[in-house]
DRENPALUM-40172 format. One line per field, with one value per residue (C-alpha): y, z, x. Coordinates in steps of 0.25 Angstrom, whole numbers. Example, Ala and Ser with C-alpha at 12.3 -4.5 7.8 and 13.67 -1.06 7.14 Angstrom:
2
Y <- [-18:-4]
Z <- [31:29]
X <- [49:55]
***
This chain:
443
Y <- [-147:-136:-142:-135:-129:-123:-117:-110:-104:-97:-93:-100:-104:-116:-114:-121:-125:-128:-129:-119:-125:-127:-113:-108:-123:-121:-105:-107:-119:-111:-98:-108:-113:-97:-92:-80:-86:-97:-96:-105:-106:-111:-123:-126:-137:-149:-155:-169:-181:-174:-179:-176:-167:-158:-157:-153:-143:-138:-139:-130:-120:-116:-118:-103:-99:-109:-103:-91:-92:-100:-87:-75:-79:-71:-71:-61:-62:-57:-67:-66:-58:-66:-70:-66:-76:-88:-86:-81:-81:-68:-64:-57:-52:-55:-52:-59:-71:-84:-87:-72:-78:-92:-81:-74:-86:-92:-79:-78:-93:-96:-108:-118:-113:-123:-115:-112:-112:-98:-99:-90:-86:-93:-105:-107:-105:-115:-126:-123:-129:-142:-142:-140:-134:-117:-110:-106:-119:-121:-133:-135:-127:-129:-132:-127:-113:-117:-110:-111:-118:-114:-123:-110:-111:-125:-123:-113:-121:-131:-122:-118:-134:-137:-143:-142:-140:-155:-156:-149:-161:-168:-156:-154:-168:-168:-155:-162:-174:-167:-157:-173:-171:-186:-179:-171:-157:-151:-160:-166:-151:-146:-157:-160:-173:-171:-175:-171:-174:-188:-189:-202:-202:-213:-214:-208:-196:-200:-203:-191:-180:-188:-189:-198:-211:-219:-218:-206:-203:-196:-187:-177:-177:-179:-165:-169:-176:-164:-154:-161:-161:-148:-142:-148:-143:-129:-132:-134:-124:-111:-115:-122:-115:-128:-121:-123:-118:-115:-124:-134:-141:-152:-155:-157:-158:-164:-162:-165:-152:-147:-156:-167:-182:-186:-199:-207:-222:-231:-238:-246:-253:-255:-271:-272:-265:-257:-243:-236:-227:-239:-247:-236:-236:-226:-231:-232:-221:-213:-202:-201:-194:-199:-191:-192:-185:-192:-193:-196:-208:-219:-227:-243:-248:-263:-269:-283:-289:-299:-303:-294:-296:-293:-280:-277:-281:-267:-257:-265:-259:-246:-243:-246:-236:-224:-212:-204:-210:-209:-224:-227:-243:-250:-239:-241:-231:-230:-226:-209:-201:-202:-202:-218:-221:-210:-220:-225:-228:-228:-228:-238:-231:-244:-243:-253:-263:-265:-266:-277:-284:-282:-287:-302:-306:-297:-294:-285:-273:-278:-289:-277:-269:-281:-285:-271:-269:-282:-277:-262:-264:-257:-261:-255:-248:-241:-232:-218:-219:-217:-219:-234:-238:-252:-259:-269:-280:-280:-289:-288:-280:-275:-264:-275:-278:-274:-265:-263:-248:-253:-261:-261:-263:-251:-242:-247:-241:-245:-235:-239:-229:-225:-233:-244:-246:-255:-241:-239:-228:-228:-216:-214:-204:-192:-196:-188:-191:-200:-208:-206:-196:-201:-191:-195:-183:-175:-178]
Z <- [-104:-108:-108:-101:-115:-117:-105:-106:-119:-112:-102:-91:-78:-71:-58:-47:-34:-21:-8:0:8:-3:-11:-8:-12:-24:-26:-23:-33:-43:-40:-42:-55:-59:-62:-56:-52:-53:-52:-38:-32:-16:-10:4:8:9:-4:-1:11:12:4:-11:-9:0:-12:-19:-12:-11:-28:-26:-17:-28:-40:-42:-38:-49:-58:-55:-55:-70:-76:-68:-64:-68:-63:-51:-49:-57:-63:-52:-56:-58:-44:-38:-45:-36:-37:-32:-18:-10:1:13:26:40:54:65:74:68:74:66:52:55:57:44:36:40:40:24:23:21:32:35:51:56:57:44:43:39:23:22:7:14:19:5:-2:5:3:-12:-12:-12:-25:-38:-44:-47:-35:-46:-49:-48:-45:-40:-42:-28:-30:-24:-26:-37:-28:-36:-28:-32:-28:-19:-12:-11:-5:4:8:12:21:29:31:36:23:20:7:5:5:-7:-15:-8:-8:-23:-25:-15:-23:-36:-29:-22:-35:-44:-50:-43:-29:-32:-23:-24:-20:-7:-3:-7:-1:11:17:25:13:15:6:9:6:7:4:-2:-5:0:2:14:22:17:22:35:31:41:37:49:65:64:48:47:62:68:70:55:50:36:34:41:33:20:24:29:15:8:16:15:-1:0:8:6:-9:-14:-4:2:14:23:23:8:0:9:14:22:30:43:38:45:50:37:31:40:36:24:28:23:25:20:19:26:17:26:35:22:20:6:3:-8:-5:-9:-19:-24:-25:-34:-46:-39:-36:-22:-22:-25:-16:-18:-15:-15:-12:-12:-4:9:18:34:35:45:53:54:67:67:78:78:63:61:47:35:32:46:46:30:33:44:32:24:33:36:22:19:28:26:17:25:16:3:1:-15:-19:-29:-32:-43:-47:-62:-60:-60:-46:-42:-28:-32:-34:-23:-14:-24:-16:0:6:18:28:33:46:45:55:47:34:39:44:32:25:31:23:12:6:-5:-4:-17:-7:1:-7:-14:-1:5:-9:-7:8:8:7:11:14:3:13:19:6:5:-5:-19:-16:-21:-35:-36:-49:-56:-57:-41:-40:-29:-17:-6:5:14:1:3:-9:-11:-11:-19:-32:-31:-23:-31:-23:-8:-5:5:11:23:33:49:59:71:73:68:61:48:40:29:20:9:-2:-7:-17:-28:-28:-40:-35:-25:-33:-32:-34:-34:-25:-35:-30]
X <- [-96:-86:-71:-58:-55:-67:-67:-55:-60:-71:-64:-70:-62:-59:-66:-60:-66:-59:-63:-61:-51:-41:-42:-31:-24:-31:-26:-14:-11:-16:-8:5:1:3:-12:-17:-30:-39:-55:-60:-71:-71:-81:-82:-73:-73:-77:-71:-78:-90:-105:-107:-119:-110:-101:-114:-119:-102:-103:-116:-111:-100:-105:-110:-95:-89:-99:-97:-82:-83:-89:-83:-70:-59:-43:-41:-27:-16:-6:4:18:32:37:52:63:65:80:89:80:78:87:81:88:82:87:81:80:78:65:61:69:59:46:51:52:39:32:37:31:47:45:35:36:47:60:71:84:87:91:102:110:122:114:106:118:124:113:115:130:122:117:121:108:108:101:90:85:70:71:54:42:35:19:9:15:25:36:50:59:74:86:89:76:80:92:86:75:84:91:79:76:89:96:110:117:119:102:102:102:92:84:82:81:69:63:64:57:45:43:40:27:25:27:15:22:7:-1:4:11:-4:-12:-23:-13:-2:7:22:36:42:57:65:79:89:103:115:112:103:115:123:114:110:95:87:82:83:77:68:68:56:57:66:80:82:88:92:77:69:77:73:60:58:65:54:45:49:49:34:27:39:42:28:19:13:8:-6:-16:-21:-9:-4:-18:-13:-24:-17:-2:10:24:28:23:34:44:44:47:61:68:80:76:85:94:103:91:83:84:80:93:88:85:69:78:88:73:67:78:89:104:109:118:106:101:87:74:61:49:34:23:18:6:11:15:9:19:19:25:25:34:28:29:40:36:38:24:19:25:19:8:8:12:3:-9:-2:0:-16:-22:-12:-11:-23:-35:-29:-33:-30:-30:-24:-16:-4:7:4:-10:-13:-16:-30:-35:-40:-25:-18:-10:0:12:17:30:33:44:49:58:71:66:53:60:67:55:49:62:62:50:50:65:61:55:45:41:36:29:23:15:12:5:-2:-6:-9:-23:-35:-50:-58:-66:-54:-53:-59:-73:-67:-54:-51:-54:-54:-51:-58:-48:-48:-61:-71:-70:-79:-77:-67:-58:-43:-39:-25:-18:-7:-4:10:23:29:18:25:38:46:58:65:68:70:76:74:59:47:42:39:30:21:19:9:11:1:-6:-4:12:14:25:36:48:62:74:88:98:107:122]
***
């Protein structure tokens, strides 16, 4: 066996095979990492759910390419000349109806396809009253395509999605908290799962800026939310290129690709008193952002339970068959990504009127956690093959035992939000996000 050192010594490349479906994922990754080419070789897709003699015969149809590719490859494409300063941004004129000035800017790939406020010099410089940083800032380098976002295009960004110059704030706080390594940018904006941001707001500045977090949090009719969420939005597919077909492979998608779920918890019917911010280590007069990427979230509708455990005991199943058959067990914080440990925390959108419920017979929130860990639980025979790795310390088990997804009340968080109604939502993060990001709103 020759190792990776030695190989660079004889000049040899790293080939890498991809399927054909996800080339142009895998060209375009590499393009944004700066290199001028990289040698691939494509195999018919699928290579995952199907027999292992399949994959065989798949390894045997390209292995003459990969050999051949190991031993002749050479760069085509030229290393790819300085690219135009990100700041100042260009000016252009246009004249025209606004549906024409929509047509140019989704045309340009300026617009995801929903209709823009026009960005005007005098609108953006507007926007950048609200903030104290320089217009030049970089202040994010958007993966996939490692697009450079500048305070500027922040604030011009912001103009397009409806924001106001007030938003600025909120809006580099939310950029410095989806750019967190723990966030994981790439992977859910790159993914096959209908993954999109999930924002939740605390502290004063929720009822400063009129964001929603009450009767229809997450819907329409929400103009401070939808702008937030429609900004970040534009950040990803203008700004970082996370666009379908070939970079964005969400197999089906969702609404949320269109616009980004944002929320405000709702501290006044919350009846543990303490917000999810003030609970986390941050002070009351806080404003503070907490992001983390999300699959859709399931809802739990439970108009019958009296008892705080009755109505638990309904997450508790919820919670147990969600986050589309990324089943991990036992899974801890501490413990490195892997898909055997994917599923390490889960967020419960609890309506007012169940938080209540709940509250009768369990008056801390830690008594909550503590019992949903103790009852999210799946049948060992409700995991994908492979997917839960069982230690030996559990003792026996067959097909029928119930295995834990959780070891820890840490991993169950709780945010009250919405209004009237025996609603609530459960949603599960993507896995590769290490832990949620908190970021507190610079005054």
């Amino acid at each position: 066996m020759v190792d990776q050192s030695e190989v660079e010594k004889l000049g040899i490349p790293t080939v890498t095979v991809s399927s054909d479906q996800f080339i142009g994922l895998a060209k375009s990754t590499v393009t944004s990492t700066g290199l001028p080419d990289m040698a691939f070789v494509e195999a018919p897709h699928p290579f995952g759910m199907i027999p292992l003699n399949e994959i065989r015969a798949k390894a045997d149809q390209v292995f003459p390419e990969i050999l051949r590719m190991a031993t002749q490859w050479k760069p085509a494409v030229a290393i790819r000349a300085a690219s135009k300063p990100t700041y100042p941004a260009e000016r252009i004129k246009f004249r025209g109806t606004y549906e024409a000035l929509n047509k140019m800017f989704y045309d340009r790939k300026w617009s995801l396809g929903m209709p823009i406020i026009p960005p005007t010099p005098e609108a953006v410089a507007a926007m950048l009253k609200g903030t104290k940083h320089k217009p030049g800032e970089v202040v994010w380098v958007v993966p996939p395509r490692q697009g450079q976002l500048t305070v500027e295009l922040v604030a011009t960004l912001g103009v397009m999605s409806g924001c106001k110059p007030e938003h600025m704030p909120l809006l580099l706080a939310i950029v410095k908290a989806i750019s967190h390594p723990h966030y994981d940018w790439r992977g859910n904006s790159t993914t096959t799962a209908p993954t999109n941001p999930m924002i939740i707001i605390n502290g004063p500045i929720v009822k400063e800026l009129g964001i929603a977090y009450s009767t229809g949090v997450l819907g329409g009719e929400q103009p401070v939310n939808i702008a937030l969420g429609y900004f970040i939005n534009l950040v990803g597919d203008i700004v970082g290129g996370s666009v379908p077909p070939d970079v964005d492979k969400s197999t089906q998608g969702s609404r949320g690709d269109l616009v980004a779920w944002v929320l405000g918890e709702n501290e006044d019917a919350n009846p543990w008193k303490k917000s999810y911010a003030v609970e986390h280590g941050f002070k009351a007069t806080d404003s503070v952002v907490t992001a983390f990427g999300a699959y859709l979230g399931t809802n739990n509708t439970d108009h019958t339970s009296v008892k705080g455990k009755d109505l638990l005991n309904t997450f508790a199943i919820g919670a147990a068959g969600v986050a589309s058959g990324i089943y991990s067990c036992l899974s801890r914080y501490d413990q490195p990504f892997s898909w055997l440990n994917s599923v390490k925390y889960m967020y419960f959108f609890v309506g007012p009127e169940h938080a209540d419920t709940m509250y009768r017979d369990f008056p801390t929130k830690r008594s909550v956690q503590e019992y949903l860990v103790k009852k999210i639980a799946v049948p060992l025979w409700g995991y994908a093959p492979d997917q839960c790795k069982i230690p030996k310390e559990f003792g026996a088990y067959d097909e029928n035992t119930l295995i834990p997804r959780f070891t820890t009340p840490e991993q169950i968080h709780i945010v009250v939000t919405g209004g009237a109604g025996k609603q609530s939502q459960i949603w599960p993060p993507f896995p590769t996000g290490m832990a949620p990001v908190f970021v507190v709103v610079e005054k």
